[in-house]
N, C-alpha and C positions, 0 to 999 in steps of 0.2 A: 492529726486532723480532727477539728471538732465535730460539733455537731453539726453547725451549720452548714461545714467547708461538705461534710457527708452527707447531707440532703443534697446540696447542687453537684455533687459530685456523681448521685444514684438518679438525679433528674438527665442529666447530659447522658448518662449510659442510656436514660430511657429514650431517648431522640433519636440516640445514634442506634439503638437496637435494632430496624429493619435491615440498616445497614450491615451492620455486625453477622446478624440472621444471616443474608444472604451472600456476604461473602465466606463466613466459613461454610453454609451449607454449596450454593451454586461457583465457588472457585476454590476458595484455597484445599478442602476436603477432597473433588476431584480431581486435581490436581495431584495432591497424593497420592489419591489411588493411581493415577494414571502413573507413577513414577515406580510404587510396587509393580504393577500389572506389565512393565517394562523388562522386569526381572522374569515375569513366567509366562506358561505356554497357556492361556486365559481361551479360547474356544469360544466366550461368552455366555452359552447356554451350560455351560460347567462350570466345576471350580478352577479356580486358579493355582497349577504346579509351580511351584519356585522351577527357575533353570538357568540359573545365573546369568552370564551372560551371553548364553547362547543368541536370543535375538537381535544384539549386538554384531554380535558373528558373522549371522547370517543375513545381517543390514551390510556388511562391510563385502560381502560378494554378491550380492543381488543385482543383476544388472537393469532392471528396469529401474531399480532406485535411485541407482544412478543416470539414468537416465531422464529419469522426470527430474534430479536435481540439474541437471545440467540443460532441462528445457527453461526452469525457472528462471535460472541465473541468467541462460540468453534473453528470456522476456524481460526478466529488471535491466539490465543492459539495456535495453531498448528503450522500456517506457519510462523509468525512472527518469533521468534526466532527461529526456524529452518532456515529460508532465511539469519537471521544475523550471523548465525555459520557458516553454509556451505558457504556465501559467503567470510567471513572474514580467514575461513578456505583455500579456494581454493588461495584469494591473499595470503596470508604466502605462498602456495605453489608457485605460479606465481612467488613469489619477493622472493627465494632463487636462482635465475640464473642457473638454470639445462637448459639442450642443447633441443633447438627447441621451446625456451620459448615462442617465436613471435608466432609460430603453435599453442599452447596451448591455449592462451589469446585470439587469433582472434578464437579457438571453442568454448572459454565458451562464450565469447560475442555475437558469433553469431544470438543463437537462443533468445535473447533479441530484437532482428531487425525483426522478425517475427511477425506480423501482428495477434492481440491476438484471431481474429476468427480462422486464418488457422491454429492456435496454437493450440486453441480448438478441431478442428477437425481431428488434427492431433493424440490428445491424447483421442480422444474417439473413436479410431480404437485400439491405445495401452491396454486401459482400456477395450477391448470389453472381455467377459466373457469366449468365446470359442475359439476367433480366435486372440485376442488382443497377441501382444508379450510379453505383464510382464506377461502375464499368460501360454505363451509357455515357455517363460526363466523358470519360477517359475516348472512348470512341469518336464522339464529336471531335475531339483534341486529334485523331489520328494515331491515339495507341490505343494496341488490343492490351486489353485488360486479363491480366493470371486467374486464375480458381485459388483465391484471396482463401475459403478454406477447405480446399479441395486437393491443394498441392502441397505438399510438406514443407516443399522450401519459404512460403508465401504464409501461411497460418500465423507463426507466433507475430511476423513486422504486421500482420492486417488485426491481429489482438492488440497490441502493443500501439496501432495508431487508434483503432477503438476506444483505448483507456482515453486519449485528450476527449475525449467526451464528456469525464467528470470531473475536468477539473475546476470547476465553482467554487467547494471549497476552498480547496488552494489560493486562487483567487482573490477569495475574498480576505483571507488571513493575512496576505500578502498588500491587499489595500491597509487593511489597518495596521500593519506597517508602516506602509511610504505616509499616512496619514502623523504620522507621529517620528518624521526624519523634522528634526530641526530648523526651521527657517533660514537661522542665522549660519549655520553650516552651508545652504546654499549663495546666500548674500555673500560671507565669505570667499567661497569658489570663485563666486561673477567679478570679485573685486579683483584675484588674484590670477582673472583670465579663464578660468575653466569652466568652459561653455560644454554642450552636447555630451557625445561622448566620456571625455574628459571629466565632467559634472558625473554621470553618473556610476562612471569606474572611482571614483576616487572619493565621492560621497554619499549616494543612494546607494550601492551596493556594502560596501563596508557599518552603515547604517543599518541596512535592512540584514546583516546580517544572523543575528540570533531567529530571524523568521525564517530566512532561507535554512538554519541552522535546522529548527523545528519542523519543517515541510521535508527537510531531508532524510529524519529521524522516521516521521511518521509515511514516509514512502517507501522505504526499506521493510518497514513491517509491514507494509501493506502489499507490496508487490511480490514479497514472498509466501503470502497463502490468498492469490487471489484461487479461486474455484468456481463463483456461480460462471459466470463469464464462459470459459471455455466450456465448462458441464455442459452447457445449454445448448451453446454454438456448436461443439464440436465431439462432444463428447470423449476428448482428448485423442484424436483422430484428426487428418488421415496417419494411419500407422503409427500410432501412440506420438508423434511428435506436437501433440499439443495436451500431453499429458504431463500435467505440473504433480509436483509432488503432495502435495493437499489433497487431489484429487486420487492417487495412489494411496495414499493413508484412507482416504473415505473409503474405497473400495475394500481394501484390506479389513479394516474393520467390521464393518455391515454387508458387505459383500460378500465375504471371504469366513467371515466372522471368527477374525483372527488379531485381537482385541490385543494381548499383549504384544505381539509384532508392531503392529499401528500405534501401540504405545510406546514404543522404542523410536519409533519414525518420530512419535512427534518430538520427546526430547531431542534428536539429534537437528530437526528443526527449530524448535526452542533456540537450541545452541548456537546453532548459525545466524540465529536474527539477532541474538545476543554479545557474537562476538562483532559482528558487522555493527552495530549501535556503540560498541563500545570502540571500535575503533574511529568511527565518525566524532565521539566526544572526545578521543586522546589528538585529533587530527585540529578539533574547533579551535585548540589552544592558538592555534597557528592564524587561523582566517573569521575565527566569528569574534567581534569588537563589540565590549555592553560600555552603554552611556557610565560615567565616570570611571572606566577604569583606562 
């Protein structure tokens, strides 16, 4: 390397350096620690004992742990594939060009810009038992309406329909998609008969699929550490069944302040969102199609 190539070389570290700064300071550094701190018995206000893997141990009998993981998984169950239809559902609607389209797009986006407490708070006035509005609408219709977060059984499906509240993003990802499906792919179809349905099984979705692909990745991570949400609403209640496991890790940690525990949760969280991602990219070989291959 000369001299030159060594000035643009020490100028580019200089650009990226905030970057640099704050990923090893504010991720990859705790990060580590939190992988040490996984290993011992951490207090937080003390030092940290090495203790192999006793936290481990006692993550694999804890039954509330299993518990908030097995609330989670039934809330991704729920919302996850619900968010990716409805939202994928609303762009097909947006991206047929009916009149006032601009109106439409800026109201489903909207409420994605809202601020996930006031969002909270907003739907557990909706959800309220007696006075809430899905339970006044529902009334007019002639059914009484559950205690949405009052009754164990009703909590996580009234979170879970809450979440199509944000989906904007989604949305919108999903327009710039269909935006960028080929013309001539669909002139083809009309040639060769396939109208509707047909049309969009066989060309808009296998098109759209690397979006669907990426909306699916990034809804896996996201529905397994949702927490302001219920924190707010429900305060993982009634009777811990809307106690997700993010919100059991916060507690543990600042609560409890029992820091290497919490840090064991979070690896074996890590781990899960991990092997779930990695099975959605060994499964895409199968269903997601990129332009020339």
């Amino acid at each position: 390397m000369n001299a030159k190539e060594l000035k643009q070389f020490g100028t580019g570290l200089a650009f990226v350096s905030p970057w640099l700064v704050g990923f090893l300071g504010l991720t990859l550094v705790p990060v580590g620690m939190s992988l040490y701190y996984s290993f011992c018995d951490f207090p937080l206000l003390q030092e940290p004992v090495p203790v192999g893997l006793d936290n481990y141990r006692e993550l694999a009998a804890d039954p509330v742990f299993w518990r908030s993981l097995r609330t989670t998984g039934y809330y991704a169950l729920l919302a996850l594939p619900a968010g990716l239809l409805v939202s994928l559902g609303l762009a097909l609607l947006l991206n047929a060009g009916a009149a006032g389209q601009a109106a439409y797009r800026t109201a489903i986006f909207l409420p994605s810009l809202v601020p996930a407490v006031a969002s909270a708070m907003l739907w557990t006035w909706i959800f309220n038992r007696k006075l809430g509005l899905l339970n006044v609408v529902l009334g007019y219709l002639g059914v009484t309406g559950p205690g949405w977060l009052t009754q164990p059984q009703w909590v996580i499906p009234a979170l879970a329909l809450m979440s199509l509240w944000g989906v904007g993003y989604t949305v919108v990802v999903y327009l710039a998609g269909l935006q960028d499906v080929p013309v001539e792919l669909y002139e083809a179809a009309e040639i060769d008969g396939a109208l509707g349905w047909r049309r969009l099984w066989h060309v808009t979705l296998p098109a759209l699929s690397p979006v669907i692909f990426f909306n699916l990745v990034m809804a896996v991570i996201g529905t397994l550490q949702v927490m302001t949400t219920p924190f707010v609403m429900t305060g993982g209640g009634p009777a811990r069944s809307s106690y997700f496991i993010t919100m059991y890790l916060y507690d543990t940690a600042f609560a409890h302040l029992k820091m290497g525990y919490a840090s064991a949760m979070a690896w074996v969280q890590l781990l899960i969102v991990i092997t779930l991602t990695a099975l959605a990219f060994w499964t895409s070989k199968r269903w997601v199609h990129y332009a020339g291959r």
